[in-house]
N, C-alpha and C positions, 0 to 999 in steps of 0.2 A: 664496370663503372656504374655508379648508383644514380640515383636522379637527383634535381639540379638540389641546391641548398637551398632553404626556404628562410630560416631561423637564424635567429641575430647573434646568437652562438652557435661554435663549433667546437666538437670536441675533435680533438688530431692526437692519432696515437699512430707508431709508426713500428714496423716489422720488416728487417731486412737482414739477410745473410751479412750482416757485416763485423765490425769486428768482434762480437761474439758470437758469431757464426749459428749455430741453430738450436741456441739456447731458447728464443719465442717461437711458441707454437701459435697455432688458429684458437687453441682453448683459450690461451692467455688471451687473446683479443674480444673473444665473445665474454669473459669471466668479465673484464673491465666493460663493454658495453651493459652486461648485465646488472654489475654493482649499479651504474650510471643511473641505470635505468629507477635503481630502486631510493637509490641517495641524493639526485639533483634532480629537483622536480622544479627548475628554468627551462621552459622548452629550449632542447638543445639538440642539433645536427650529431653524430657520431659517425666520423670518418677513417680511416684506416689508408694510411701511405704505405705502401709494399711494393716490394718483386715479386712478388711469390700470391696473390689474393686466391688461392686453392684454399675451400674450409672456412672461409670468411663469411658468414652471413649478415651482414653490414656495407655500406657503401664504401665504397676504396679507389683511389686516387694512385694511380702508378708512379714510384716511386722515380725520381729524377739522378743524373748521374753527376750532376758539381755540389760542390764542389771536390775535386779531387783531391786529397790532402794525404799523401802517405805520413804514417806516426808508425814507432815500434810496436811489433807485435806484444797483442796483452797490452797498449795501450790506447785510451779510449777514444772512438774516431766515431762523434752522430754531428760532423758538422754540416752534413746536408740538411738538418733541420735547421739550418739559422737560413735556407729560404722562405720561411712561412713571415720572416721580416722583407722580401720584396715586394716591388710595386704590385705585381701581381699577386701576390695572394688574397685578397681583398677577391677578386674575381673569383679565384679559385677554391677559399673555404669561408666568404662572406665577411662580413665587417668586424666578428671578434672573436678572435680565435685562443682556445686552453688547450696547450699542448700538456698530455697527459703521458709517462711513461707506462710502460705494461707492467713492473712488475711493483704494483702499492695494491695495498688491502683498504677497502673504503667502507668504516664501519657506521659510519653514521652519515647523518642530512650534510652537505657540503653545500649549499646553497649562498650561506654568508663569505665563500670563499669569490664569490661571483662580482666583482667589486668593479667601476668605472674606470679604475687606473688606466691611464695608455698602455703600463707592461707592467706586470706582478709576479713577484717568482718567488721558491720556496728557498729558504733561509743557506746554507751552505758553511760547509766544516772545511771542505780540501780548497774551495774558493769563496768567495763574498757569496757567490749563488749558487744554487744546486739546480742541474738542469732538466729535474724530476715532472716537475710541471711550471708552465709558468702559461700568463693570460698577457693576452696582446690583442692590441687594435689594430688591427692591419691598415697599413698605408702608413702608418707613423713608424718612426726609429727607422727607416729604410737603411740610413746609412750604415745600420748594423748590416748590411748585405751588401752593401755597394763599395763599402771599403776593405769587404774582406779580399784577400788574396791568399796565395801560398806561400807570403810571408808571414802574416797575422801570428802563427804560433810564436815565431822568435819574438814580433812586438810582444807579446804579452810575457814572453820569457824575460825579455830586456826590462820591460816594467817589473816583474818580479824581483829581478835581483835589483833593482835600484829600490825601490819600496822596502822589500821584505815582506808582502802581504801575497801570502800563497794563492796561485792561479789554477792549480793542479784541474784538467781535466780539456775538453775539447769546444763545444760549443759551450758549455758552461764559464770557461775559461774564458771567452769572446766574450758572451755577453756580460761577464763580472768587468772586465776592460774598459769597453763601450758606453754600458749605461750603469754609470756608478750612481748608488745610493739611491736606487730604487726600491720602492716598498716591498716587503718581503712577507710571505706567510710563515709565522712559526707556530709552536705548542702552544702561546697562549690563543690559536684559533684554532687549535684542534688538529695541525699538521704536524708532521714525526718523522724524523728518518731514523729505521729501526737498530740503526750503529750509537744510537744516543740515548736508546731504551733500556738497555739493559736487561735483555727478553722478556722487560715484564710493560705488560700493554697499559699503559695510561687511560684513566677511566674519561679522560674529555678527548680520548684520539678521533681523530673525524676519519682522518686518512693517513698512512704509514706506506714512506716508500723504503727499498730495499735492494741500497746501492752495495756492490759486490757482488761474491756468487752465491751468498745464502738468499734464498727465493723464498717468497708465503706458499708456494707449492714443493718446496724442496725436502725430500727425506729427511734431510738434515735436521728443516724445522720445525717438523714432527719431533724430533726429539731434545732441539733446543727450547723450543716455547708450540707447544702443541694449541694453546688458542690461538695463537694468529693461522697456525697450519689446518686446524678443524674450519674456522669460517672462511677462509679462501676455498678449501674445498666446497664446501655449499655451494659456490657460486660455476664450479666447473660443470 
C-alpha cells in the first residue's frame, strides 16, 4: 500500500487475473505510469488496483471481490470497476478520479483531456461509451453503484433489444445505460481507438487505446503498424 493521496486527481488503472487472465503484466503498468509521467503535467496521484502488486513500483490499492457477475467465457467482465462510482471512493482515490486502461499508447500532452465534467468518457463503437478511460468526480453518479445488481446485465440487454442501440460490453455497457448523453472524448481531441485507424497513426493522436487482442506491445503490431509498436516500446 502506498501513502495517502494528496492531489485532486487520480489516475486508477487496474490489473487483475480476470477475464483475460494474464494478458497485463507489471511492465504494462509502469509503461502507463511512465507515459503519464511524461504527457500530463496536472499534478496527478497514479494508483494501481490489483491482486497480484508483485513488480509494481507505484502505489496500489487491493483489488475488491463485488461485484460478482459471471458472463461467458471470452466475454468481457471489469465490472468491479464501476466501484470507483461509490460513496466511498472519494475517500479512497480523492475527489476526481481518470480511470485509465493499460493497454493505450500516449503520444502526446493530454492535459486538455483533464476537463471539470462530473463524468467524461471516450467515445464507443460496440456501446454509446467505451470503458477505455473515463474521468469522474467521486461522490456523484453513486447510483451508477447502488443500483447495480446481478440482474443489471439482462436490464441493459432488455433496453438493447427494445431500442436497437448496441450495449455490447460490461461496465461500459452499465455506464452507456445509466448516464446517457454524457460528454465524450473523441479524435477531434486527439483520442483514438486503434480499430478506427486503420493502422495508420493520426498526426493529432494524443492517446490510442487497443480494444481486443492486438496490443501496442504485441508481435503482431510490430508487424501491423510498427510506429505505434516502436514508441510503446520506449516506454517499457
Amino acid at each position: 500500500m502506498g501513502k495517502s493521496l494528496v492531489s485532486e486527481l487520480t489516475v486508477v488503472t487496474f490489473k487483475w487475473r480476470g477475464w483475460r487472465k494474464d494478458l497485463y503484466k507489471p511492465a504494462h503498468v509502469m509503461a502507463l505510469k511512465k507515459m503519464l509521467k511524461e504527457h500530463l503535467t496536472i499534478p496527478h496521484e497514479f494508483v494501481c488496483v490489483t491482486d497480484d502488486p508483485r513488480g509494481l513500483e507505484c502505489q496500489t490499492r487491493p483489488l475488491w471481490t463485488e461485484p460478482e457477475i459471471s458472463t461467458a467465457p471470452g466475454r468481457p467482465n471489469s465490472y468491479r470497476r464501476l466501484r470507483l462510482f461509490a460513496p466511498e471512493a472519494r475517500n479512497m482515490f480523492g475527489p476526481k478520479v481518470l480511470q485509465m486502461d493499460l493497454d493505450c499508447l500516449i503520444r502526446g500532452n493530454i492535459d486538455h483531456l483533464i476537463t471539470d465534467d462530473p463524468f467524461k468518457i471516450m467515445y464507443g463503437k460496440a456501446a454509446p461509451y467505451n470503458g477505455s478511460m473515463w474521468l469522474h468526480k467521486t461522490g456523484s453518479k453513486t447510483y451508477v453503484w447502488s443500483e447495480f445488481s446481478k440482474h443489471a446485465p439482462e436490464q441493459v440487454r432488455r433496453y438493447e433489444r427494445v431500442t436497437g442501440v448496441r450495449h455490447y460490453g460490461s461496465d461500459q455497457a452499465w455506464m452507456s445505460f445509466k448516464i446517457p448523453l454524457a460528454p465524450t472524448w473523441k479524435p477531434e481531441d486527439g483520442a483514438y481507438h486503434f480499430t478506427l485507424i486503420n493502422n495508420k497513426v493520426p498526426e493529432d493522436a494524443r492517446i490510442i487505446f487497443f480494444a481486443g487482442h492486438l496490443k501496442p506491445w504485441s508481435r503482431g503490431m510490430a508487424e501491423r503498424c510498427p510506429e505505434i509498436y516502436d514508441a510503446y516500446r520506449e516506454h517499457v
